[in-house]
C-alpha positions in Angstrom: 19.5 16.3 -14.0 21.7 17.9 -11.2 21.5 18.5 -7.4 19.7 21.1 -5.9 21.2 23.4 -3.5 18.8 21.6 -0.7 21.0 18.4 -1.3 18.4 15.9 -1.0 16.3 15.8 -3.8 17.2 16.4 -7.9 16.3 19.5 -9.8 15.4 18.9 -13.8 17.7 20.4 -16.3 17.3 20.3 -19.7 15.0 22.9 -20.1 13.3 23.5 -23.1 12.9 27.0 -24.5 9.1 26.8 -23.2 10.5 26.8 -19.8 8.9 23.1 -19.6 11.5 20.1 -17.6 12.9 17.9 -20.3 13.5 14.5 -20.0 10.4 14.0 -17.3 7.2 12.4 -19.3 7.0 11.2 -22.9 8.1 13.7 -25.5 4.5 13.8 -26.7 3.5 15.5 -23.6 0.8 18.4 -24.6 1.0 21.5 -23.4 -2.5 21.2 -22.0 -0.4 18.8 -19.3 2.6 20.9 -18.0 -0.3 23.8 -16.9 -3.1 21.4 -16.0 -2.5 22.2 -12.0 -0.1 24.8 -10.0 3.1 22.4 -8.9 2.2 23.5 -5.4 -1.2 22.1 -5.3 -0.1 18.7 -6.4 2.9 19.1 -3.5 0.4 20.6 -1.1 -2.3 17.4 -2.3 0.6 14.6 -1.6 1.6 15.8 1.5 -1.7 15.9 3.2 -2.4 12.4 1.6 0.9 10.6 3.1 0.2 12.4 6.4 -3.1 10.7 6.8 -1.5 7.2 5.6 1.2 7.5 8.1 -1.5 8.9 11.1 -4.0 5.3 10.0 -0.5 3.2 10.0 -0.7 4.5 13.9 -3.8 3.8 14.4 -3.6 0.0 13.5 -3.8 0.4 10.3 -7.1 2.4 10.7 -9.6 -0.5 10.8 -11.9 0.8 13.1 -14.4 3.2 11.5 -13.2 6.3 14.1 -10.0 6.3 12.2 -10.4 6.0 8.8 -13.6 7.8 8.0 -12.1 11.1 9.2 -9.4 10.5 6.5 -12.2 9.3 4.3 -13.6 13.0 4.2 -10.0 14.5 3.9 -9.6 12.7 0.6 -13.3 13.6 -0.4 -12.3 16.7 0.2 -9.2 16.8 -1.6 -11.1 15.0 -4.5 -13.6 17.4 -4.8 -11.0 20.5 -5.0 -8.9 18.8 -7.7 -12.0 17.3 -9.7 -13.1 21.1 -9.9 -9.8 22.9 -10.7 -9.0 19.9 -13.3 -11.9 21.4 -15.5 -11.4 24.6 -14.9 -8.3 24.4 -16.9 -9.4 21.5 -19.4 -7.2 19.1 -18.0 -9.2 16.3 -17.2 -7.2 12.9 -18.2 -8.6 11.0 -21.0 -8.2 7.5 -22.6 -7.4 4.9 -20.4 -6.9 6.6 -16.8 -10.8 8.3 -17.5 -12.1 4.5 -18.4 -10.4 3.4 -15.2 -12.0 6.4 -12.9 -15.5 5.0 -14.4 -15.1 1.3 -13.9 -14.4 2.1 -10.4 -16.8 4.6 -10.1 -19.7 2.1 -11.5 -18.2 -0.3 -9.1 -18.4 1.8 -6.3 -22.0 2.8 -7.3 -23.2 -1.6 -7.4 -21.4 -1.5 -3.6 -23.5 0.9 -2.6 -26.6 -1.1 -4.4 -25.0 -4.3 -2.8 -26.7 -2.8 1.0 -30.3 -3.3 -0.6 -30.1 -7.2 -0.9 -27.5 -7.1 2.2 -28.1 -9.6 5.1 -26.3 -7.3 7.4 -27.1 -4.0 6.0 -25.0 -1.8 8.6 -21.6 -3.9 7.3 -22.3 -3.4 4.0 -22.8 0.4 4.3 -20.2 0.7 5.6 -18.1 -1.6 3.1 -19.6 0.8 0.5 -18.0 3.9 1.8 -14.9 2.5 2.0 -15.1 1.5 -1.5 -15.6 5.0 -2.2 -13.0 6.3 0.0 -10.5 4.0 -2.3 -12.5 5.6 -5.5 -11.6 9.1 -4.2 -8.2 8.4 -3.5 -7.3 6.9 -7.1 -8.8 9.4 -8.6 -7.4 12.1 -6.9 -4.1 11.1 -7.7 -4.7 10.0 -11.5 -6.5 13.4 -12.3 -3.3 15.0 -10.3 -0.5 16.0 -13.1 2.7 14.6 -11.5 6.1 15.8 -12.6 8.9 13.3 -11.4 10.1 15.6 -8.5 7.2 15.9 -6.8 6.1 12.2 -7.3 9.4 11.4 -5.7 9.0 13.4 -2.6 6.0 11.7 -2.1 6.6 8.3 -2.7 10.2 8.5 -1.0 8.1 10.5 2.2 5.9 7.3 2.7 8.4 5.0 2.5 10.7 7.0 5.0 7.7 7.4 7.9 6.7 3.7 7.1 10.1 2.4 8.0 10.4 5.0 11.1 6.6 3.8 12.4 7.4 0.5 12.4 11.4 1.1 13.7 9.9 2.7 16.5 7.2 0.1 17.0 10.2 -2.2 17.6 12.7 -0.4 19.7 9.6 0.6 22.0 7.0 -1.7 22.0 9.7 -4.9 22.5 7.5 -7.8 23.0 4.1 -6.2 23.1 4.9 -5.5 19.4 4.6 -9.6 18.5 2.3 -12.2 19.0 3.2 -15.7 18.3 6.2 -14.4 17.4 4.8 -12.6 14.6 5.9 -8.6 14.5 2.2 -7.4 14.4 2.7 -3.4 14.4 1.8 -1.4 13.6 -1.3 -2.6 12.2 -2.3 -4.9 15.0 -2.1 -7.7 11.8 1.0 -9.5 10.9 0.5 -9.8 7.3 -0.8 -6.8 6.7 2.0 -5.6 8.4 4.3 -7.5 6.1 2.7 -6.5 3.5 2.6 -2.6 4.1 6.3 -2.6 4.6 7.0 -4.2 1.5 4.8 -1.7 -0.7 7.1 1.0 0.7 10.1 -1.0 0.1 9.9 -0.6 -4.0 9.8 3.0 -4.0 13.3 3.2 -1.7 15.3 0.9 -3.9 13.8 2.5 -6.7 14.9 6.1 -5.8 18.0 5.0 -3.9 19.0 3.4 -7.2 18.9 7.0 -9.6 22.4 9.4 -9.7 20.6 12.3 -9.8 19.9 12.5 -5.9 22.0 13.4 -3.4 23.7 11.0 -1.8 22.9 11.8 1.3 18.8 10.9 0.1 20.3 7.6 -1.7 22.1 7.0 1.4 18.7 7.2 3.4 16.4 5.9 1.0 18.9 2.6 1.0 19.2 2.5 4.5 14.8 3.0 4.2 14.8 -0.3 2.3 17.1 -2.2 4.4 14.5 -1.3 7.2 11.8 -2.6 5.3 12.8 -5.7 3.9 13.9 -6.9 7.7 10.5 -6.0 9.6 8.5 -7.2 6.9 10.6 -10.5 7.2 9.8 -10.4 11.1 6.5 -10.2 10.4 7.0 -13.8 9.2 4.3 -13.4 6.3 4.2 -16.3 3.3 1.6 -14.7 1.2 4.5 -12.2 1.0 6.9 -14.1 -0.7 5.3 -14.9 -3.7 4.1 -11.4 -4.1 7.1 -9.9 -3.6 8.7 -12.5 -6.2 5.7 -11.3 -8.5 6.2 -7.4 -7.6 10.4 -8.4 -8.1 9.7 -9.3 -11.6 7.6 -6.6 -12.3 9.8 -4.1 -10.9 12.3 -5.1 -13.1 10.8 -5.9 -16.2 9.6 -1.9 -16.4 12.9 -0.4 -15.2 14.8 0.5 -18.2 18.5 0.2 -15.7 17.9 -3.7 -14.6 21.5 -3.0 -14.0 21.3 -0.4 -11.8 18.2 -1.4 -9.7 20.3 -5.1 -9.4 23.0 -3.8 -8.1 21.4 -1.4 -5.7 19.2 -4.6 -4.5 22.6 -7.0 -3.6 23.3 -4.8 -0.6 20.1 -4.9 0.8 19.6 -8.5 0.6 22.8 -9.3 1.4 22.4 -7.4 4.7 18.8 -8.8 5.1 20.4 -12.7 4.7 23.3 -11.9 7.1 20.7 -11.0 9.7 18.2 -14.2 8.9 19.0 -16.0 12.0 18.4 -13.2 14.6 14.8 -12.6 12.2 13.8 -16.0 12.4 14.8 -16.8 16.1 12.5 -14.7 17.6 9.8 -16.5 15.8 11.1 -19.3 17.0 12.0 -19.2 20.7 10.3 -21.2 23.2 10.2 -19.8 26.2 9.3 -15.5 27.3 13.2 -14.9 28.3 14.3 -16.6 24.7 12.0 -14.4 23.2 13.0 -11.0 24.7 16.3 -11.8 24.1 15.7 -12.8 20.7 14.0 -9.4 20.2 17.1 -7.5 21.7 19.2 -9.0 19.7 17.2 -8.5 16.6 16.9 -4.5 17.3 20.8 -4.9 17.5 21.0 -6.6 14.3 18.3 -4.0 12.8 20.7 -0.7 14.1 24.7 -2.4 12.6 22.5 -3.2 9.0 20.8 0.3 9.1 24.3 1.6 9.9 26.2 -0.8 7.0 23.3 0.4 4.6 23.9 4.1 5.2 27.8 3.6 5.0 27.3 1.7 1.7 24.6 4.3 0.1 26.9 7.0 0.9 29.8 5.0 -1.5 27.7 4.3 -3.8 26.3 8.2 -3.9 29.6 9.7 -3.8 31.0 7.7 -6.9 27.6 7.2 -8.7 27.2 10.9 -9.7 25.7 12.7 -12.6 28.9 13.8 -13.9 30.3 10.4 -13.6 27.7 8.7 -15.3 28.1 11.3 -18.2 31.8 10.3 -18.6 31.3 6.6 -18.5 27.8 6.2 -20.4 29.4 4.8 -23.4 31.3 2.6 -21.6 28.6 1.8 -19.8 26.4 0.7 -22.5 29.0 -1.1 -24.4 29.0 -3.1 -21.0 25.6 -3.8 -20.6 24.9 -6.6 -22.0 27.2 -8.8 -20.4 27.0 -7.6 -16.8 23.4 -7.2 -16.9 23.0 -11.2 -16.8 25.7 -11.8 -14.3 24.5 -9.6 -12.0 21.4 -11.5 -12.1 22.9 -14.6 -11.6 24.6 -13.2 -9.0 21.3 -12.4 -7.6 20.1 -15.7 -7.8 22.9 -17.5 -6.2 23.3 -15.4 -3.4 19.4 -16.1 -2.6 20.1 -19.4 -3.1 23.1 -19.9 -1.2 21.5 -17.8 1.6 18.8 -20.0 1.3 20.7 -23.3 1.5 23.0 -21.6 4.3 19.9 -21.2 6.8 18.8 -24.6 6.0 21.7 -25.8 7.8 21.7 -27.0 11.2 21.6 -23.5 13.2 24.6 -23.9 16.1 25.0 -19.8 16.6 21.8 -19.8 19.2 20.9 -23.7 20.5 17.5 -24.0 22.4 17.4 -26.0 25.6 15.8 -29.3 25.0 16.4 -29.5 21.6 19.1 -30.8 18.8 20.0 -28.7 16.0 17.6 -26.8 13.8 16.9 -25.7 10.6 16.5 -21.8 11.1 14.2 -21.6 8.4 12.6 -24.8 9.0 11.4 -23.5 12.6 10.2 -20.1 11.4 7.0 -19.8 10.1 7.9 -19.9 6.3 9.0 -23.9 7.1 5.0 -24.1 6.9 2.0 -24.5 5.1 -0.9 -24.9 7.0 -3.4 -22.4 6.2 -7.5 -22.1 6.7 -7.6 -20.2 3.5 -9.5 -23.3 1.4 -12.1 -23.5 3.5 -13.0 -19.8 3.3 -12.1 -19.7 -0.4 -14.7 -23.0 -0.7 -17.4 -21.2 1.0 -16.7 -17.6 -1.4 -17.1 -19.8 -4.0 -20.4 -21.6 -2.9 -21.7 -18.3 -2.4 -20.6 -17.1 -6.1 -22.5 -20.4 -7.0 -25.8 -19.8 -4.6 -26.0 -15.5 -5.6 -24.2 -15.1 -8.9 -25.8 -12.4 -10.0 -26.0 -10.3 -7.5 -23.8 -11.4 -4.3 -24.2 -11.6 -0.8 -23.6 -7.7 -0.3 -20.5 -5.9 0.5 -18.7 -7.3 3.9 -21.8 -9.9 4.1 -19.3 -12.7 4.2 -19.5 -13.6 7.6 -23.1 -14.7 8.4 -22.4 -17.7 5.4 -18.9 -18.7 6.3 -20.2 -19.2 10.7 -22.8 -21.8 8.9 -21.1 -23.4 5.8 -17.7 -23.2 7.9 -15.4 -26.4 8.6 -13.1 -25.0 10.4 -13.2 -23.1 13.9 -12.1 -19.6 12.5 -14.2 -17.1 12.8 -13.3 -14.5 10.0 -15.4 -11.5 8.3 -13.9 -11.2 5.5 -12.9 -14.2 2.5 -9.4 -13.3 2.2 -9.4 -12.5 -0.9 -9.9 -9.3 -3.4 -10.9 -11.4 -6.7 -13.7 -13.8 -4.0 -14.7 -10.4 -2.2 -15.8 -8.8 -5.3 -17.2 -12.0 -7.0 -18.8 -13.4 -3.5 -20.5 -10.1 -2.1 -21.0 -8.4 -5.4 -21.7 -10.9 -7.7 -20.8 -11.2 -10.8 -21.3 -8.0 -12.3 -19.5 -6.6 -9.3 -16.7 -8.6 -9.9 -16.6 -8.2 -13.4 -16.2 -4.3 -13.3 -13.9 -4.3 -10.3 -11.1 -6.7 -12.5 -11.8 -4.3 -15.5 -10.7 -1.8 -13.2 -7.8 -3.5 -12.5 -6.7 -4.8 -15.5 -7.3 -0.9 -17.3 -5.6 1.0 -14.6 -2.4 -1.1 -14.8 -2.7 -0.6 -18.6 -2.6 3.5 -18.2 0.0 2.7 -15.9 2.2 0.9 -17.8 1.4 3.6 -20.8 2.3 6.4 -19.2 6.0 5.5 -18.2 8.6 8.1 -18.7 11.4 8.7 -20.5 13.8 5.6 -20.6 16.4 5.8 -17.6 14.9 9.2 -16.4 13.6 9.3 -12.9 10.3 9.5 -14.2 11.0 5.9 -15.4 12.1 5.3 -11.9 9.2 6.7 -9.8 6.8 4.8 -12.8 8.2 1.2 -12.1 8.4 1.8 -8.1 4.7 2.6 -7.8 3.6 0.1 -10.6 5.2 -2.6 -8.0 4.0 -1.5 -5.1 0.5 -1.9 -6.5 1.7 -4.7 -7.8 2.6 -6.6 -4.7 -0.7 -5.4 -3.2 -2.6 -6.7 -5.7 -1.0 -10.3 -5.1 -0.9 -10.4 -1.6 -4.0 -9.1 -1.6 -5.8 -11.8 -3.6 -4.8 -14.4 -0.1 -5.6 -11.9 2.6 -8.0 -9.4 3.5 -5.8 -6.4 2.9 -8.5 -4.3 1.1 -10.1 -3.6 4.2 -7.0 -2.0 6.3 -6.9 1.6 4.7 -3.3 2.4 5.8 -2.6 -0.3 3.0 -5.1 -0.4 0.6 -5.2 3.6 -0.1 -1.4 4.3 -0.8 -1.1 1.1 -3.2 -4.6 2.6 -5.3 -2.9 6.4 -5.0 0.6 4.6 -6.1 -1.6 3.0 -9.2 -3.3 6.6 -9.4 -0.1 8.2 -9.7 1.7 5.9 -12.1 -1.0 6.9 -14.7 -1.3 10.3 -14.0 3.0 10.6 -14.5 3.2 11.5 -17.9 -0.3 11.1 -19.2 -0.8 12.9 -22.5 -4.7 12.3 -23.5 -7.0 15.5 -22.1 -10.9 14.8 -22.0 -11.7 18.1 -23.1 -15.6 16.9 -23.6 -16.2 15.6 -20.1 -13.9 18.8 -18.7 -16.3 21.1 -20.7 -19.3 19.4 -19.0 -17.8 19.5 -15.4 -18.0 23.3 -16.0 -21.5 23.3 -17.1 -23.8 24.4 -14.4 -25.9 21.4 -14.6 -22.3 19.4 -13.9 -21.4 22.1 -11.1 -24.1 21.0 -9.7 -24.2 17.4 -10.0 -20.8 17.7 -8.9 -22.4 19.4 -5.4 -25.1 17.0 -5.0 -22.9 13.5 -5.0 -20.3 15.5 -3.0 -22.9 16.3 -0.6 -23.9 12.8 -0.9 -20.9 11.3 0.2 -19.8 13.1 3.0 -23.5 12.6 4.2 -23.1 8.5 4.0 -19.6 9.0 5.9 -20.7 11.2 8.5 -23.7 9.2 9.5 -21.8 5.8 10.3 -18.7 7.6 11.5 -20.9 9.4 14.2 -22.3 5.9 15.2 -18.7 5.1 15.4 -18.1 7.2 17.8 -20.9 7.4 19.5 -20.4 3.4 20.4 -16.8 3.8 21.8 -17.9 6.6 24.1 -20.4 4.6 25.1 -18.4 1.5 25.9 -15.7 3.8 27.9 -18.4 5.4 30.0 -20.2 2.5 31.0 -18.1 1.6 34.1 -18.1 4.7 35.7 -22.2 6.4 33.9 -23.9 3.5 32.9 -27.0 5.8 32.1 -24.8 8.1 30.7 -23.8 4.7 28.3 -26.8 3.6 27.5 -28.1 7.1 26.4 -25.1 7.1 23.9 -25.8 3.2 22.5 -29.6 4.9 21.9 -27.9 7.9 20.1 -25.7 5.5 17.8 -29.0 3.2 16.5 -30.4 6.7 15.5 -27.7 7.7 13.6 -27.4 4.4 12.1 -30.2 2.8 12.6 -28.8 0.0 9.3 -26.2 -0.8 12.0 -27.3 -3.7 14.8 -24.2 -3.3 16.9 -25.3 -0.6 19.0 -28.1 -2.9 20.2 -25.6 -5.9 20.8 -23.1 -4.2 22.9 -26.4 -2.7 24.9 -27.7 -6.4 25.2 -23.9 -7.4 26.5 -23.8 -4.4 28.8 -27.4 -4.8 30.5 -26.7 -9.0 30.6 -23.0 -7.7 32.1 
């Protein structure tokens, strides 16, 4: 590969005399593959998709139905348009990526069933379309056919405008930005925050770690990470610590350079443990002027590691060039086997020794009324009180009472307010593997862990060449889902869309990078009239069970922000919003709490 004259992104080289990239997907790759889609529809497909991630990571992660069912019919949309153009040119993926789309699919299709047997029938409509929102987007981006460039761009984009979001959410929200000490933005939820950070943060090690890119984009991308790595750590998540080990592992058990991505992970941490006592004191300051001042001197510490990141990707881009790596490749290999394991043991004992160093008695920052104290022992990570069991008891009660068919989707908490022995009040079981099995039962559960288990299968298939950036972009995205798949299985992460779509498209993309199976039958049938129209009538479907709900939505806030001023004017909106969804009861509660009000 070699440098583009834009300088921040690679160009292939290696062309073969078909005019087709060398070096990007397995060297099986059919023909049917490098002209399934124009290169600028898949560029023009992954831009809109990270813009609406990045607009629902601004909009608290785009809970609330008036955020993230607009970007539910965007991807509808976009699904639609690539379904359609896929069979037009017989280039619908087969083998494992088209047994994926259909385990999700059928899943999808038992949520939706899930609202007949529902409790609360308006949650679990709703719960439906936002399975099918995740169905669209995986889809999309498995039946997309990725080259490494253009998978780059988008994967490096989302990482980049994560980083910025929550940099900004920082530097200008100051303390309004925590509570309990917790960094809670953007998405309003610390852990999710954590955990949206930290699926960025694989892609811009990843990419920061591959010679062909400038180094001015290795430079950023490692400065991206730094950024990352330290706000998810503010966030003060544990759940994302043993997924991030897990997604660690991964990572580097698919990259073919473990050298490489080591080496381009010692900087960041080493940064990230340098700045561990300015993290962890804002968690852990007593009193409102301790905690502003912990928070200024945490954006400080944030900007000189940002600034020592981009100093040290520049070095590293400078002397880690194509032309270099050429020169010294047999060298290099000869090498490999020895340094690789010191370099992981040098891994190791810097974690640990940054470990051990803020278990020691903290004497940089002493708190008035107290002795010396573990830094990490007063952060939130020094703990493990959870109420976790008791919501994971009462999933599992319910998988014992309904096994068969569930609760219904989002139905969780009418059983856990009257089973509950704790005073939390949650909606959801915190948990994907207890979501599926508790509101779905267990045929629900069953299809959505097949899903699972044979998407990460075409994922891990499909990996590119050995050391290519194909390779690269492959292992990034496989540990992104990864991690979300882990932290995932102690939180309630698949409801916060700015989360749970770009780890599915990042699963999405990782099979569609170098598939080589086509599904000529089921293409041939998608042009069929009878499949044309098929095709029409469940598209019409869909945007039909958004657009209901979403109107409700909407309808409901309105009616809430007029009240004070139109009361009439209020209540003639809450009326509106029961028509539109009349499944839905909470346009008759919030008219109940405004008349009693």
């Amino acid at each position: 590969m070699t440098v583009g004259k834009t300088g921040l992104l690679p160009r292939p080289l290696g062309a073969k005399p078909s005019g087709k990239p060398a070096g990007i997907a397995h060297a099986h790759e059919p023909e049917a593959y490098s002209a399934a889609l124009p290169g600028g529809l898949t560029l023009a497909v992954s831009l809109v998709a990270v813009a609406v991630f990045l607009w629902w990571e601004t909009q608290e992660g785009g809970y609330a139905p008036t955020a993230w069912y607009p970007g539910a019919a965007v991807f509808l949309v976009l699904f639609i348009a690539v379904l359609v153009l896929s069979a037009g040119r017989s280039a619908i993926p087969g083998g494992w990526s088209t047994r994926a789309m259909l385990l999700f699919a059928a899943f999808t299709a038992w949520s939706f069933l899930s609202i007949v047997w529902a409790g609360v029938q308006g949650d679990a409509w709703d719960g439906a379309n936002r399975t099918l929102l995740y169905l669209t987007v995986y889809a999309t981006f498995a039946l997309l056919r990725w080259r490494a460039l253009t998978a780059g761009v988008f994967l490096a984009l989302f990482a980049l405008g994560t980083a910025v979001i929550g940099a900004v959410a920082l530097a200008t929200e100051d303390a309004s930005a925590f509570i309990d000490g917790r960094l809670v933005a953007p998405t309003g939820y610390a852990n999710a925050s954590a955990a949206l950070f930290l699926v960025g943060f694989w892609p811009a090690v990843g990419l920061a770690a591959r010679p062909e890119l400038h180094w001015a984009a290795r430079s950023l991308l490692l400065a991206t990470g730094g950024v990352l790595l330290q706000l998810a750590v503010l966030a003060q998540s544990r759940g994302s610590v043993a997924a991030g080990a897990v997604a660690l592992a991964v990572y580097l058990f698919l990259s073919e350079h473990r050298l490489r991505v080591v080496l381009m992970l010692v900087p960041v941490a080493a940064v990230t443990l340098a700045s561990l006592d300015p993290l962890l004191s804002v968690f852990a300051s007593g009193t409102e002027a301790g905690f502003r001042e912990a928070v200024a001197q945490e954006q400080q510490a944030l900007a000189l590691a940002t600034a020592a990141l981009l100093a040290i990707g520049i070095v590293i881009g400078i002397f880690d060039r194509p032309g270099r790596v050429d020169r010294r490749r047999h060298r290099r290999d000869h090498r490999r086997r020895i340094l690789a394991p010191l370099a992981l043991g040098g891994v190791v004992v810097a974690l640990v020794v940054g470990a051990v160093g803020t278990g020691l008695p903290s004497i940089s920052s002493p708190r008035e009324g107290s002795g010396p104290t573990s830094v990490l022992g007063s952060s939130r990570f020094g703990g493990l009180e959870t109420g976790r069991l008791d919501m994971w008891r009462v999933a599992g009660e319910t998988v014992a009472d309904r096994p068969f068919l569930g609760v219904g989707v989002d139905n969780f908490a009418v059983d856990f307010a009257r089973e509950r022995r704790t005073h939390e009040e949650p909606l959801y079981p915190h948990s994907l593997v207890l979501r599926a099995f508790s509101q779905t039962g267990v045929v629900g559960g069953i299809l959505f862990l097949a899903f699972i288990a044979v998407a990460l299968l075409a994922a891990v298939r499909s990996r590119g060449r050995p050391g290519g950036l194909s390779n690269a972009v492959t292992a990034a995205a496989i540990a992104s889902a990864v991690y979300w798949l882990v932290h995932g299985s102690l939180d309630w992460l698949w409801e916060i869309p700015a989360l749970a779509a770009p780890a599915l498209a990042f699963l999405g993309l990782a099979s569609g990078l170098g598939q080589s199976d086509v599904d000529r039958a089921l293409s041939v049938r998608l042009r069929s009239l009878r499949g044309r129209c098929a095709t029409a009538v469940l598209g019409g479907a869909a945007l039909g069970s958004y657009l209901f709900p979403a109107l409700a939505a909407s309808e409901l806030e309105r009616a809430v922000a007029a009240w004070p001023a139109a009361p009439e004017r209020a209540f003639s909106r809450l009326d509106r919003a029961h028509r539109l969804n009349p499944l839905s009861e909470r346009a008759d509660i919030v008219a109940g709490t405004l008349a009693q009000r």
